[in-house]
N, C-alpha and C positions, 0 to 999 in steps of 0.2 A: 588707135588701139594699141596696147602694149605689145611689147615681144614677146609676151607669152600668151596672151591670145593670140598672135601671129603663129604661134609655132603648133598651136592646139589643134587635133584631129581627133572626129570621132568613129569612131567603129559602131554596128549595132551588132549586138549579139544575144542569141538565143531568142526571140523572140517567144514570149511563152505563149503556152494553145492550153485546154482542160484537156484535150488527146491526149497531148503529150509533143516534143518537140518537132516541127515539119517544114518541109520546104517554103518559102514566103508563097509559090505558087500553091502547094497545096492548101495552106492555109488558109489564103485570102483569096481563092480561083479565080485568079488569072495570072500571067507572066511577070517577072519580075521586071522591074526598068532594063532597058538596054545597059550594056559596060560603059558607053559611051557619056550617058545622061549623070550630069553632074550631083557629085556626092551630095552637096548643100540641097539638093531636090528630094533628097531620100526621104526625108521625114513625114512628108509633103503626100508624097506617092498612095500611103499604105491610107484605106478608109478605115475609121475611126467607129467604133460602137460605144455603145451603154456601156457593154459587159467587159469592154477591151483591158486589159492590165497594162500599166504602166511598163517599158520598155527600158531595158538595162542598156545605157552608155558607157561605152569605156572612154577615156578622156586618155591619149597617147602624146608624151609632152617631153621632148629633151631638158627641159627645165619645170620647177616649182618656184616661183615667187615669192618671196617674203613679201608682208606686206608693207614693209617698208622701201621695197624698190620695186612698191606699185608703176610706179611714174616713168621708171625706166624705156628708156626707148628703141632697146637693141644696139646700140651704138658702141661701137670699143668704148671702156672705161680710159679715162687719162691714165696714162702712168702706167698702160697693161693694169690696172687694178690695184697698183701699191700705192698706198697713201702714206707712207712713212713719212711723217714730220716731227720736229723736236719738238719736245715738251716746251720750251720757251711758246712757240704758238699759241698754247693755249691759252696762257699766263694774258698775250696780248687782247685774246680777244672777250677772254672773261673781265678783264677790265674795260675795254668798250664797252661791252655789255652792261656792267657794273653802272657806268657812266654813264649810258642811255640811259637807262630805268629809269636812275634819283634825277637825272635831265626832266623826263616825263613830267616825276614826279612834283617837283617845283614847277617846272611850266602850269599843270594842271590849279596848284596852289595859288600861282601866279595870276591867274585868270580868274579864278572862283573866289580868294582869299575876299576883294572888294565886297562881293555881294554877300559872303558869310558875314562880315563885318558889320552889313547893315544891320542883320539880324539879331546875331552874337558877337560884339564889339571884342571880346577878348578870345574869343576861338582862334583867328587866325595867326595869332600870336603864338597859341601854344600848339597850332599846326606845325609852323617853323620851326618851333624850338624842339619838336620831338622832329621833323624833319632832320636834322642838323646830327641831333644823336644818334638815330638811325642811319645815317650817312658815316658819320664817325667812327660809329662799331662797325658799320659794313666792312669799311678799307683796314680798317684794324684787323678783322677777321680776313680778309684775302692775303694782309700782309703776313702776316700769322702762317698761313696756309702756301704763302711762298717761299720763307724762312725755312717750314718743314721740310717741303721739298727741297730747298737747296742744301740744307747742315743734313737731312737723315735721322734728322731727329722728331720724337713727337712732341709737337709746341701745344697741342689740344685733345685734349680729352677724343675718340673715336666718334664718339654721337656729337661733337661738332667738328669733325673733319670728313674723314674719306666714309664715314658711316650715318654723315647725318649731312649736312646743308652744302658739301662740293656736292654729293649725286645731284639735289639741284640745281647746284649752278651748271653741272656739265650738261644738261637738259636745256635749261635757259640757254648757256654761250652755242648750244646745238641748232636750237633753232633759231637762232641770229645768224651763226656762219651760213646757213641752209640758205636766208635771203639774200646772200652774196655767191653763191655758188661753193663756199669753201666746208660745207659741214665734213665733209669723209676726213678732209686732213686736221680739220677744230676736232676733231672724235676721235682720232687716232693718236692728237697729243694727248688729250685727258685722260684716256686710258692708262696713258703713260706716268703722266701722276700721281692717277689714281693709285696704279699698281708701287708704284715710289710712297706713298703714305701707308700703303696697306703691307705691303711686304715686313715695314720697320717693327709694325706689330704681332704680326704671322707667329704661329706657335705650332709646334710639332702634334701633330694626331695619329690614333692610331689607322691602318692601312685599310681597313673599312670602314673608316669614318670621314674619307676623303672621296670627293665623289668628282670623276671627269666626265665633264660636257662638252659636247662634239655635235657640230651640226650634221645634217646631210650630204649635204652639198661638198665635202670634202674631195680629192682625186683621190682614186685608189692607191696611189704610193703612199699618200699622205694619211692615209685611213690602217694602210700596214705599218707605218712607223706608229702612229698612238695607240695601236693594241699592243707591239709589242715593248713600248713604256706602260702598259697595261701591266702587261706579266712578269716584267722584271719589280715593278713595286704594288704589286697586287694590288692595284689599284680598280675599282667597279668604273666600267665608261657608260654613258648613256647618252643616245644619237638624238638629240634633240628637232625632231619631226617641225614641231611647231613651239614657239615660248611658252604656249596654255599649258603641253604635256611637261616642258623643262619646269615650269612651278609646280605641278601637280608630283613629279620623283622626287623635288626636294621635298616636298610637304609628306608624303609617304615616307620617305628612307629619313631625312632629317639628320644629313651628315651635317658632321662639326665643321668641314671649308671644304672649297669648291676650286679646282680650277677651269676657268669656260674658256672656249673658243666660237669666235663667232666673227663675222664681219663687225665694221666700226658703228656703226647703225643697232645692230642689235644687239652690239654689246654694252653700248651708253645705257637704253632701253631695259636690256636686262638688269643690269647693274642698279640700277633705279629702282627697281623693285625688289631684288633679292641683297643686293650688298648692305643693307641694311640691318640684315637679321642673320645673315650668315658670313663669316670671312671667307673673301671670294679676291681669288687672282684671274686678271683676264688676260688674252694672247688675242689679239687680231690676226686677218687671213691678208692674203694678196688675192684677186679676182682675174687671173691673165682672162679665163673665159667669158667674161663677164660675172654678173651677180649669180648666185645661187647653182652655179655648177663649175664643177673642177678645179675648189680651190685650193691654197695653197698656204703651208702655214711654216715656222719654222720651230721644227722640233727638237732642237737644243735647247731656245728659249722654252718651251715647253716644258723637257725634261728639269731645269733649273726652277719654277714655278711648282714643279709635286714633288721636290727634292726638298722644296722649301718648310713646304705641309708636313711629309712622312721619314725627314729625317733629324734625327736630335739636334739642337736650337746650338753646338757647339761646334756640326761638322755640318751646317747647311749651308748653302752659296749662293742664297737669291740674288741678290744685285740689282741695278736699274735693268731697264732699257734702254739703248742708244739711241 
């Protein structure tokens, strides 16, 4: 079981009557289980009618799970929960990745090419040769996308960079690091270049049309320092419960850029779905508690990301990441 069904307890409460509300003895005449008799027997206890209504649970949980650290096992995170790695990282393992794929791909080729042959003598010819193309613009385009990143400059149009085909390749080299054990620190560099391709384009907006995303799961210090980056640049925040609600306030409000905070997981995840329609800067957290409670972010990089958005494109100071 996970650590957050480990950590889960339930209460019952209110048990409803058509009276009105009454002691379990009065309702059900006879005595309630002993103090003694185990809480997991309670449900068990009480006899069951036609007419009975359904029973209010409360679910009492020091933690909420994202669903993406379903898997988790309650275990200290490595690193206290920081996964800070350079952006070089990612560079490596997007081209692994890269270099699996068209691997696959020709092996499959390789194997099948014979028997298509027998069929259609000239298909596997021009399987190869669009292979080869496709291969060639591939590396074209990552080199391309590594040049950006390293001159600061933009070498491609947005809808093929950080707004169209890196979200996914950060998806792709995501779940590749995943089967190596490495995804948090492959996520936490792509964010980093992400936000290095997207920063170079960034343009100033007005102070309600910038919209800040914050998860739950923040510490309380770290929840008083982003409101009061709030109110120094009149900025709207909004606590992102779950990703469903976080797409449903963009889709309602419909700010012109975003910048989010999230763990490296949900920020890839997010980012894949929203950086594509909206200019969006992201900030990773550090997990000293683990996932989804008491985390921890760093609010300077923060404040230089909505300085980036709401303040004139002359006296802005985004910068990398380190």
């Amino acid at each position: 079981p996970s650590a957050y069904a480990a950590r889960a307890r339930s209460s019952v409460l209110n048990w409803p009557c058509r009276r009105g509300p009454f002691s379990m003895a009065e309702t059900y005449g006879r005595a309630p289980p002993p103090p003694s008799e185990p809480r997991s027997r309670l449900l068990s206890w009480f006899p069951m009618s036609d007419t009975a209504r359904p029973q209010l649970i409360r679910i009492e949980v020091d933690r909420r799970l994202g669903h993406e650290w379903d898997e988790w096992d309650g275990n200290p995170l490595p690193n206290h929960g920081n996964y800070d790695s350079p952006p070089q990282l990612f560079f490596q393992w997007s081209a692994a990745g890269l270099a699996a794929a068209l691997g696959v791909v020709a092996l499959a080729l390789y194997l099948l090419g014979p028997r298509i042959g027998l069929w259609l003598p000239g298909v596997p010819r021009i399987l190869w040769l669009g292979l080869g193309v496709a291969a060639g613009a591939s590396w074209l385009w990552w080199l391309l996308i590594l040049l950006s990143y390293a001159t600061g400059r933009s070498l491609l149009p947005a809808k093929l960079a950080e707004q169209g085909p890196f979200l996914r390749l950060m998806s792709v080299t995501s779940r590749v690091a995943d089967r190596f054990g490495r995804r948090d620190w492959v996520e936490n560099a792509a964010v980093k270049v992400y936000n290095a391709l997207a920063v170079v384009r960034a343009k100033a907006v007005g102070k309600g049309e910038l919209l800040l995303l914050i998860p739950r799961c923040l510490s309380k210090p770290a929840i008083d320092g982003v409101l009061a980056l709030s109110g120094k640049y009149e900025v709207p925040v909004f606590v992102a419960t779950r990703g469903q609600l976080a797409r449903r306030v963009i889709r309602e409000r419909r700010p012109r850029a975003i910048v989010a905070v999230a763990c490296e997981r949900d920020m890839v995840s997010g980012l894949h779905d929203v950086a594509g329609r909206v200019p969006v800067l992201g900030l990773t957290m550090t997990l000293p508690a683990g996932p989804c409670k008491d985390a921890g972010l760093d609010l300077e990089q923060l404040e230089k990301w909505v300085k980036v958005f709401v303040e004139e494109a002359g006296q802005r100071g985004g910068g990398r990441q380190a």
